[in-house]
C-alpha positions, -999 to +999 in steps of 0.1 A: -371+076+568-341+056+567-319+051+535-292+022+534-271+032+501-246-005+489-220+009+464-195-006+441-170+005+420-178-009+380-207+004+371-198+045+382-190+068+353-159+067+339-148+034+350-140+014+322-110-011+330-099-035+351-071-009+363-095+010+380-108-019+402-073-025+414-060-012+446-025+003+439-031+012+399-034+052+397-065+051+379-079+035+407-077+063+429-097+085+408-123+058+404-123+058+443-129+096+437-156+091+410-174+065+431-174+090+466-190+114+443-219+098+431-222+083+464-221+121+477-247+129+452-274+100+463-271+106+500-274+148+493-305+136+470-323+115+501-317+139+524-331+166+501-360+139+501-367+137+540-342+111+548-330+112+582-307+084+586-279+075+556-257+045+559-234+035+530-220+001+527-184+000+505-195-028+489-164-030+458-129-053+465-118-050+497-146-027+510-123-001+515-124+025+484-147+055+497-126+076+522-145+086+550-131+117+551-148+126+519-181+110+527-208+132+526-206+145+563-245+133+568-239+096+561-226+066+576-201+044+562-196+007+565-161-003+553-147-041+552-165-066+550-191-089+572-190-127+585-221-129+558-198-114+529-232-097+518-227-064+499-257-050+514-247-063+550-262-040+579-294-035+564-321-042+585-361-039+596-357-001+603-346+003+569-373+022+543-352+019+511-321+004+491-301+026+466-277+003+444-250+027+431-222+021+404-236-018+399-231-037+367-244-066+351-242-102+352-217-123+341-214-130+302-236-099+293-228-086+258-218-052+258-218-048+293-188-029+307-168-048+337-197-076+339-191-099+359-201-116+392-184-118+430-146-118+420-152-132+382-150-168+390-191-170+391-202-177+352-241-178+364-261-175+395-300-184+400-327-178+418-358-203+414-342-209+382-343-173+372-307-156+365-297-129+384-271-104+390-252-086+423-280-063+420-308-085+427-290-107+451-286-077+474-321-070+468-331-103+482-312-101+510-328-064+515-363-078+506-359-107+534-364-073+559-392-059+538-367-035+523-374-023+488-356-011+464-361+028+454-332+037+430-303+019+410-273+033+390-252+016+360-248+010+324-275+006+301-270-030+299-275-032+340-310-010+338-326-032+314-317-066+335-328-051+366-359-038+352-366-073+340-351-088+377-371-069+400-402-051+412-415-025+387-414+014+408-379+022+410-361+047+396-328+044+376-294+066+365-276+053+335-241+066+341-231+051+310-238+030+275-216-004+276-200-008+246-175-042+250-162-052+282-139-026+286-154+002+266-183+026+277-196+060+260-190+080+290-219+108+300-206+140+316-195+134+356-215+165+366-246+155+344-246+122+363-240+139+398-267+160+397-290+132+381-283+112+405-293+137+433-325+147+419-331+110+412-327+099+449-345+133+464-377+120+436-374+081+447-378+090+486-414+105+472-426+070+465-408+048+489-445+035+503-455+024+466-427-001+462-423-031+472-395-058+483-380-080+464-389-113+480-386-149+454-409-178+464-396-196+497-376-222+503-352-207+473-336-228+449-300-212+447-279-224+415-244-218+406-221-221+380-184-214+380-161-204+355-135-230+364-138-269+368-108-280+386-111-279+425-147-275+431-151-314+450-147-294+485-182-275+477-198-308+467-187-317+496-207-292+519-240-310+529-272-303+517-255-292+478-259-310+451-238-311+422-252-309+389-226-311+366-189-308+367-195-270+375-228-266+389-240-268+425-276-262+440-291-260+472-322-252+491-328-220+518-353-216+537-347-177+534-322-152+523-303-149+552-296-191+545-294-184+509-266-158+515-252-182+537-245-209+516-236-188+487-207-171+508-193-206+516-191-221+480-179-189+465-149-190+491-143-227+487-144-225+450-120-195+447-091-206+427-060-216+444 
C-alpha cells in the first residue's frame, strides 16, 4: 500500500502565531522542527501499518519547511511547489490513502487557531455551494484519483468541520484546542507523536472501507476574497462570473479543472 502524507505548518502542536509561519522568525524554525516530527511520527505509523511506499508533500508557505535531512529516512519528500499550486500535488491512481497533517480550519472560524485559507486573502471558498476548507479541497483533488482519505491532524475546531466536510471512516489527532486566533491549549509534543503513530499504523487497517471524497460533477466552485480593490483581472478570465464586488464562480468539469481555475484567481487576486 501506498501512503501520500500533504503537510502544513498551522495546525501542528505548538504553533500558535503568525511568527511561526514566517521564514526568518526563530520560532519558525522550531515549528519547522515540530512539523518534521509529527510528520516522522505518521510515516513511522504507516509503515508500522504495511505501507510500502511514503511520499510527503511540504505543503506550508514556500514548500520548503521540513528538511530532508530530518525526514523519516523511509519517506519521500516533495518540496516547492507545482504548475497546479495544489497542496496535495503528486498524488495519483497508485495512491491507497491521504493523511492531512498539522491542517487548520477555514477562514473566519471562531476559535480556531491560524484559520485561514491559501495566503489569507480567501474569506470563503465553495464547493456545490457547500463551504470548505484546505482540508477538503485537497481531498477533492485526491478523490478525483479515487484516493481517500484515512487520517487528519489539527485543532478541535478543524476535526469537527472535516467531520461534517467529508466521508465518515477516517481517523483524527487533535494536536490542540483553539482558543482565539492566536491562542491554543497546547497537548504534550510526545503525547501527540505517539498518537499520531498509532493513529496512522490503525487507519492503514481500514483503508478498503473508506471512500473518496468526490462532490457531484461539473463542480460549482465559489469564491470570496477578503479585499475588493483589484479583482476586475479575475472577472476577466473567461468562463467566471462575478457575483458581487468580491465573488467569482465557475464551472469544472472535474477537480483537476477545478484546481485549475482556483490557482489562477487566487494568483490574480493577490494583493499588489
Amino acid at each position: 500500500m501506498n501512503v501520500f502524507i500533504s503537510a502544513d505548518i498551522e495546525g501542528i502542536g505548538g504553533v500558535m502565531d503568525a511568527m511561526h509561519q514566517e521564514p526568518g522568525n526563530p520560532a519558525y524554525k522550531l515549528a519547522c522542527e515540530w512539523m518534521t516530527g509529527e510528520v516522522n511520527a505518521a510515516v513511522e505509523g504507516a509503515i508500522q501499518g504495511g505501507a510500502g511506499r511514503v511520499v510527503v508533500k511540504d505543503s506550508h508557505n514556500t514548500g520548503m519547511n521540513i528538511d530532508l535531512a530530518k525526514l523519516h529516512p523511509a519517506a519521500e519528500l516533495i518540496s516547492g511547489w507545482g504548475p497546479l499550486r495544489s497542496m496535495v500535488e503528486g498524488i495519483d491512481e497508485t495512491f491507497d490513502a491521504l493523511f492531512l497533517i498539522g491542517y487548520h480550519a477555514r477562514g473566519m472560524t471562531l476559535g480556531a487557531t491560524l484559520a485561514h485559507m491559501w495566503s489569507s486573502h480567501v474569506l470563503d471558498l465553495r464547493i456545490n455551494g457547500q463551504p470548505v476548507g484546505e482540508a477538503a479541497w485537497a481531498a477533492a483533488f485526491a478523490g478525483h484519483f479515487n484516493v481517500p482519505v484515512a487520517m487528519i491532524t489539527g485543532d478541535d475546531k478543524l476535526i469537527a468541520q472535516v467531520t461534517q466536510e467529508l466521508p465518515p471512516g477516517f481517523l483524527h489527532v487533535q494536536t490542540k484546542t483553539g482558543m482565539a486566533f492566536h491562542a491554543a491549549r497546547m497537548r504534550p509534543i510526545p503525547i501527540v507523536r505517539e498518537e499520531i503513530r498509532q493513529t496512522a499504523a490503525r487507519a492503514m487497517a481500514q483503508i478498503k472501507t473508506l471512500s473518496p471524497y468526490k462532490p457531484a460533477l461539473p463542480a460549482t466552485i465559489t469564491l470570496r476574497f477578503r479585499h475588493w480593490e483589484g479583482l476586475d483581472a479575475c472577472a476577466a478570465v473567461p468562463t467566471v462570473e462575478r457575483l458581487s464586488v468580491d465573488t467569482f464562480q465557475f464551472r469544472a468539469a472535474d477537480f483537476i479543472e477545478a484546481q485549475k481555475g482556483f490557482a489562477t484567481l487566487h494568483r490574480l487576486a493577490r494583493p499588489a
